[in-house]
Every structure is written in structure tokens, then in C-alpha cells.
N, C-alpha and C positions, 0 to 999 in steps of 0.2 A: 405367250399370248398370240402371237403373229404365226406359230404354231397351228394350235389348236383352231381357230379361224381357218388357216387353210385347211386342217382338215375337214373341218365343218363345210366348206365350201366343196370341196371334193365327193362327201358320204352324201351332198343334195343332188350333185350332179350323178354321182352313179344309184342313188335312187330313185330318178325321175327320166332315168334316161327309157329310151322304147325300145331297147334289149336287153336281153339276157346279160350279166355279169356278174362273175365269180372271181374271188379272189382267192390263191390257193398259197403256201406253204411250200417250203423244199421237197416234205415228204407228200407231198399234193392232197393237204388237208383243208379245209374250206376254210378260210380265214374272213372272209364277205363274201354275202349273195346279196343281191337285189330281188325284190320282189318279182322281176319278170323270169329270171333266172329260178325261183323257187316256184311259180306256179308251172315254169312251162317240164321241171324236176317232177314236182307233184311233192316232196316232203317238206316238212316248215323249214323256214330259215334257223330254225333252233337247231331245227334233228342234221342239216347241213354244220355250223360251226364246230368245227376240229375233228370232223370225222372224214375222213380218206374218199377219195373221189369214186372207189371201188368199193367203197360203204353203202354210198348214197344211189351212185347209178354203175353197179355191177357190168348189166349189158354195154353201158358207154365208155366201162374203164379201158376196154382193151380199143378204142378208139382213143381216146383222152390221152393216156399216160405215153405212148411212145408221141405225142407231141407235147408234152409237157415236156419229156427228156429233151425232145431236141433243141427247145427253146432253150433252157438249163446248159446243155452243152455247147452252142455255140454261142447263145448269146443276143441273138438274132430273133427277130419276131416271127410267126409264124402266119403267114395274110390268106385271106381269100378263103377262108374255110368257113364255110356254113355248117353244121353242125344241126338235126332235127331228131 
């Protein structure tokens, strides 16, 4: 119960928030977007869930994935990146 509320609490917040957010997978598959995240994409939130970030946005993947790697490998967050 104390579960599921928090997640509830978390899916209102990452969808109401005024940026972009995606939520991605080991193999850097969309696992949540936000609405701001899928319009500023252009594909539904549908054609995003479990398809590879080099699926969705080809031209962004070779930006995307060597900073998904680096995240993954050290562990560390990766700041101050704007991304358009």
C-alpha cells in the first residue's frame, strides 16, 4: 500500500513537472516519458515504452548513449547538460 502511493506520488510529480523526463533501462529502453518529454520527441509515449533510445531519436542517440554509459559505469550523475 505505502508502495504503490509512493509511486503514485512520484508518476504525478514526473508528470506535471515543466521538463522533459525519461526514464530509461540498462539497455537504454524507454521505460517512462512525460508528456513534455514526448512532445518536445514528437513520437507518442506509446511508440517511446521499451523501444531503445536509438529507436526513437536516431540523430540524439549518438549524443544520449555515451552519457548513459557513463552514468552506468561510474555511478555518478551526469549535471548541467541541456540537451535541444
Amino acid at each position: 500500500m505505502a508502495l504503490e502511493q509512493s509511486e503514485k506520488k512520484l508518476i504525478s510529480f514526473l508528470d506535471n513537472s515543466p521538463i522533459g523526463i525519461g526514464i530509461f533501462d540498462n539497455e537504454f529502453k524507454y521505460v517512462y516519458v512525460n508528456k513534455n518529454l514526448q512532445q518536445l520527441n514528437g513520437p507518442s509515449i506509446e511508440a517511446h515504452i521499451g523501444k531503445p533510445v536509438q529507436e526513437v531519436l536516431p540523430d540524439g542517440a549518438a549524443i544520449l548513449i555515451p552519457i548513459f554509459e557513463k552514468i552506468l559505469s561510474t555511478k555518478q550523475p551526469v549535471l548541467n547538460i541541456e540537451l535541444s
